[in-house]
C-alpha positions as CSV (number, residue, x, y, z in Angstrom):
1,X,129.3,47.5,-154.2
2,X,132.4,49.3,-155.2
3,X,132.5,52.3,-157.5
4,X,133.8,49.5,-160.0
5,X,131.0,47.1,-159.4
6,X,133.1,44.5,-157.8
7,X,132.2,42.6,-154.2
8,X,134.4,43.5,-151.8
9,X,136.8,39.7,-152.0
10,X,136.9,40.3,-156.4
11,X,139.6,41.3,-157.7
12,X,139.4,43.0,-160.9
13,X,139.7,41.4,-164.6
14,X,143.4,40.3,-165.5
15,X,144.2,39.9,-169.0
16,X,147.4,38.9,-170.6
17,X,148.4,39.1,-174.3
18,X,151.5,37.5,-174.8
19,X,154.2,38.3,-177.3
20,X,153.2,42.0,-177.5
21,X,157.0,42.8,-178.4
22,X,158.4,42.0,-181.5
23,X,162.3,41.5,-180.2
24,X,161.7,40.8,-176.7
25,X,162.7,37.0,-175.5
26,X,159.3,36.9,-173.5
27,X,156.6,39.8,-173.6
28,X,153.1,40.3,-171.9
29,X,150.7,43.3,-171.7
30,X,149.0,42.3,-168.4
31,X,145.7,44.7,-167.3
32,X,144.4,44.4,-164.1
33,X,141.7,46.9,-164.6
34,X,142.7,50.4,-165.5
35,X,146.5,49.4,-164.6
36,X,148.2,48.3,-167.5
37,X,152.0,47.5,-167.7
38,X,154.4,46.7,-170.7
39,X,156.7,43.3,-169.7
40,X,159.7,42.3,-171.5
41,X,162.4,39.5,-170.9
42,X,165.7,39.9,-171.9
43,X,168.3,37.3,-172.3
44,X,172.5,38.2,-171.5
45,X,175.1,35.6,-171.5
46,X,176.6,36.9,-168.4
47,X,175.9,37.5,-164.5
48,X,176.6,39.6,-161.9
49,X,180.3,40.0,-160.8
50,X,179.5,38.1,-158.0
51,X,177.8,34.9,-159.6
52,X,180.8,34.8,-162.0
53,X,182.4,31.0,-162.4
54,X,179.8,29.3,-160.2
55,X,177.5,28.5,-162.3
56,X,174.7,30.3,-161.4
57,X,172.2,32.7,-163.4
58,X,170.2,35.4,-162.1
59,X,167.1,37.1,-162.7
60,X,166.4,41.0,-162.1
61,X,163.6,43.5,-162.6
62,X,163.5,47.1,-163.6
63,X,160.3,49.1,-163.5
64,X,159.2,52.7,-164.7
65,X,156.2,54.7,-165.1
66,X,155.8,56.4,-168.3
67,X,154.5,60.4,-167.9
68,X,150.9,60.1,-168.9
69,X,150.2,56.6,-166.9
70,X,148.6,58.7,-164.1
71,X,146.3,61.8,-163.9
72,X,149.4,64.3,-163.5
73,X,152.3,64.0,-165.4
74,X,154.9,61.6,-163.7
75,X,158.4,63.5,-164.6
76,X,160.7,60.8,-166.4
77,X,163.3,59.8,-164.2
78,X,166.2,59.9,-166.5
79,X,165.4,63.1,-166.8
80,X,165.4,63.3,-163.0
81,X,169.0,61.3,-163.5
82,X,168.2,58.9,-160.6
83,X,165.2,56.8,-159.9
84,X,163.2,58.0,-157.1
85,X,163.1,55.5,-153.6
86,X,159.3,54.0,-154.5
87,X,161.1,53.0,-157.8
88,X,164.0,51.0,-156.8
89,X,161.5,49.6,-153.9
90,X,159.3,48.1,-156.6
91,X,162.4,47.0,-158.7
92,X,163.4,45.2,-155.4
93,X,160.6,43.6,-155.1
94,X,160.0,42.5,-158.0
95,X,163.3,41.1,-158.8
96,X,163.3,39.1,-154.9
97,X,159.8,37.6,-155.7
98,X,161.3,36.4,-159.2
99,X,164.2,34.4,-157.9
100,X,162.3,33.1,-155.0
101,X,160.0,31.2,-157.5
102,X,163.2,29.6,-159.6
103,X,165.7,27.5,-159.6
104,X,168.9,30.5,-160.8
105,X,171.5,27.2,-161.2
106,X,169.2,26.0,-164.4
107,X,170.2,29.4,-165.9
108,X,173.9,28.5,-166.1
109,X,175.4,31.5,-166.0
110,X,172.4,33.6,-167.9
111,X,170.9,36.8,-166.8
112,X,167.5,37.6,-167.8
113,X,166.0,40.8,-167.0
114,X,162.4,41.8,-167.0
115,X,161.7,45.4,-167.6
116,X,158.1,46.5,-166.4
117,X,156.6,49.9,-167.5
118,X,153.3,50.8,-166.1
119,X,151.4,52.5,-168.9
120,X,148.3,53.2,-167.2
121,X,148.1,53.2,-163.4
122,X,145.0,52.7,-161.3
123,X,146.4,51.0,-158.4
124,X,148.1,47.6,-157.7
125,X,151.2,48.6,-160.3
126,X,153.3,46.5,-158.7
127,X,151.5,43.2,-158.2
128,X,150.7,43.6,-161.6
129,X,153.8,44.2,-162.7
130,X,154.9,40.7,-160.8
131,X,151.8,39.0,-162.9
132,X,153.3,40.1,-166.4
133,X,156.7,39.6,-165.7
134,X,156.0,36.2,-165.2
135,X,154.5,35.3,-168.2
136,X,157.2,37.3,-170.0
137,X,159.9,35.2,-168.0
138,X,157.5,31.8,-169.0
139,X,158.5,33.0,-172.5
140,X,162.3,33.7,-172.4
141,X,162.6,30.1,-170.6
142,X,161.2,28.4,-173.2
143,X,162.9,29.8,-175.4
144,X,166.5,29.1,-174.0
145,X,164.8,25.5,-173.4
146,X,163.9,24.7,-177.1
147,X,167.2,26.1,-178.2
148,X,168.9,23.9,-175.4
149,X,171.1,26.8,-173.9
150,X,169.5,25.3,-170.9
151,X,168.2,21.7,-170.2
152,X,165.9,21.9,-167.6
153,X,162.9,24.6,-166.7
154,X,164.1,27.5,-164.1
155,X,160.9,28.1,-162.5
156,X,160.2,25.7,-159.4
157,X,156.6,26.6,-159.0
158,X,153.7,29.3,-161.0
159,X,152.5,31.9,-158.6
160,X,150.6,35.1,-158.1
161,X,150.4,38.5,-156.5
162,X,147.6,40.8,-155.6
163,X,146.7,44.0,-153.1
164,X,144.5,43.7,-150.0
165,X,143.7,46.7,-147.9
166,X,141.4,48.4,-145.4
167,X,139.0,50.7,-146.4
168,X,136.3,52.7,-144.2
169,X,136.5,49.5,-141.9
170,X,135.9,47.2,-144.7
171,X,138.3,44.6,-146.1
172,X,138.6,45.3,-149.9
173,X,140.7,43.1,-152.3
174,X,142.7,44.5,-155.1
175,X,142.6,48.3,-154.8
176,X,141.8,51.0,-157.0
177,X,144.0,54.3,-156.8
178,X,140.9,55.8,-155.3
179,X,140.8,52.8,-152.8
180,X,144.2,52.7,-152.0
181,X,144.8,56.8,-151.3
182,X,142.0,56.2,-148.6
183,X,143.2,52.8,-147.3
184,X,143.6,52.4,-143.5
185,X,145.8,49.1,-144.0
186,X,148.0,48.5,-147.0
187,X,148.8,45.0,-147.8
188,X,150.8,43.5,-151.3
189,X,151.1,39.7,-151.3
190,X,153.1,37.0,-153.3
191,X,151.7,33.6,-153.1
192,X,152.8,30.2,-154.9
193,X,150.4,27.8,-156.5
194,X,150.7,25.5,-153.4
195,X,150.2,28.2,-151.4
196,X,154.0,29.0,-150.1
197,X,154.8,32.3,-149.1
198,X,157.0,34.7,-151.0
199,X,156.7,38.1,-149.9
200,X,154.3,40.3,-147.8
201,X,154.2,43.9,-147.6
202,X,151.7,45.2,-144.9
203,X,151.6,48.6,-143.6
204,X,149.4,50.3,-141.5
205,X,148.6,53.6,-143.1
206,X,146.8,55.1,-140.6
207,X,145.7,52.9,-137.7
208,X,147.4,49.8,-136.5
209,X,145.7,46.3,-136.4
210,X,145.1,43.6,-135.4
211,X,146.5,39.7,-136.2
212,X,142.8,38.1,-136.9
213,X,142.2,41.3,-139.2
214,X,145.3,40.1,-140.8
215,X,144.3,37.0,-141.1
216,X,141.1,37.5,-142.6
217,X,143.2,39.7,-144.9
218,X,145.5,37.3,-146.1
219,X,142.8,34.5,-146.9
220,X,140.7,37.1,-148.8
221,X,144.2,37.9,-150.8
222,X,145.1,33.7,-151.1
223,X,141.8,33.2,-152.9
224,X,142.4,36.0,-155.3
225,X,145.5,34.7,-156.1
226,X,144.7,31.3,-157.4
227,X,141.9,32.8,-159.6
228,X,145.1,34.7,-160.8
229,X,147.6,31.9,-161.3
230,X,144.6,30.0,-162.6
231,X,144.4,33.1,-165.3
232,X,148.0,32.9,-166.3
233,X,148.5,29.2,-166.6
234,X,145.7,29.4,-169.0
235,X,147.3,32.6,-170.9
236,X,150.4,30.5,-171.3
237,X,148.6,26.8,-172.3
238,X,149.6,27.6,-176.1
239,X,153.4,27.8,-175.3
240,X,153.4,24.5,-173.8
């Protein structure tokens, strides 16, 4: 047992409530535990310079942590004036695994962006963050659907994400910050409902391994995920 309670291949609770934002085109509060992270969709008629006239939208994601959402006070990086490099990593990240999971021509020349800020952090931020911000992007796509800016649905396929590490030896799925700080092997992964790969972040922290240990790693982490995706398809059943 973990100092949570959990078994070793649980992830922790995930709950969504949707339409936490009174102006945003999509919103979700998504808690994976103690992590808790703010997502909202916003909706621009315009793209990037480089998508201009070909008829292509594009999604992108910004994520912050607000001072009080860990033990010390995290300094506000506009105060800072530049984000620090974990910061535009995440953003990165997030904004990659978004547009893998859609189809950007069915935006037509829309840009919606999905600001995450992690209000509480006890580990897994950014798969969390990846969670929420596609429940929040669910949202804004129904809504340029029902007002027939757009006529057919961006997103090709739902998916999850979720941490998977080493710990003392032991495989441990979706780490704590108390897991994680100690974790041997680091590993953040991006799944599709049919089980398609979108993005895998594995580190050795401390000692290299092995492929079978990454293996086992990866189906303990595939499992969690569908219990995930099975979460959010339900958090979303209303809006359909």
């Amino acid at each position: 047992m973990r100092s949570d309670g959990r078994n070793w291949d649980k992830e922790r609770k995930i709950e969504y409530h949707i339409g936490y934002l009174k102006y945003a085109a999509g919103s979700c509060l998504v808690k994976m535990g103690n992590t808790e992270v703010l997502c909202a969709a916003t909706v621009e008629k315009r793209v990037p310079p480089f998508l201009v006239g070909t008829g292509s939208g594009w999604i992108t994601a910004e994520y912050g942590m607000l001072p009080c959402s860990t033990k010390e006070r995290t300094l506000r990086e506009g105060t800072l004036g530049r984000a620090n490099a974990r910061t535009y990593e995440i953003r990165r990240f997030l904004g990659r695994s978004l547009r893998a999971i859609c189809d950007l021509s069915a935006l037509k020349e829309y840009q919606i962006i999905i600001d995450c800020d992690c209000l509480q952090a006890d580990g897994g931020t950014r798969t969390a963050s990846f969670n929420g911000a596609l429940i929040a992007l669910y949202q804004a796509t129904r809504g340029l659907l029902a007002k027939r800016i757009i006529d057919r649905d961006p997103i090709i396929e739902f998916a999850g994400a979720i941490s998977v590490g080493i710990v003392n030896s032991r495989i441990l799925l979706d780490l704590t910050y108390e897991e994680d700080s100690q974790a041997e092997v680091d590993m953040n992964l991006v799944l599709t409902e049919s089980g398609r790969i979108v993005e895998i972040q594995a580190t050795a922290e401390k000692i290299p391994f092995h492929y079978e240990t990454f293996q086992r790693m990866f189906e303990v982490a595939k499992a969690g995920i569908s219990r995930i995706i099975e979460e959010g398809k339900l958090a979303i059943k209303p809006l359909t």
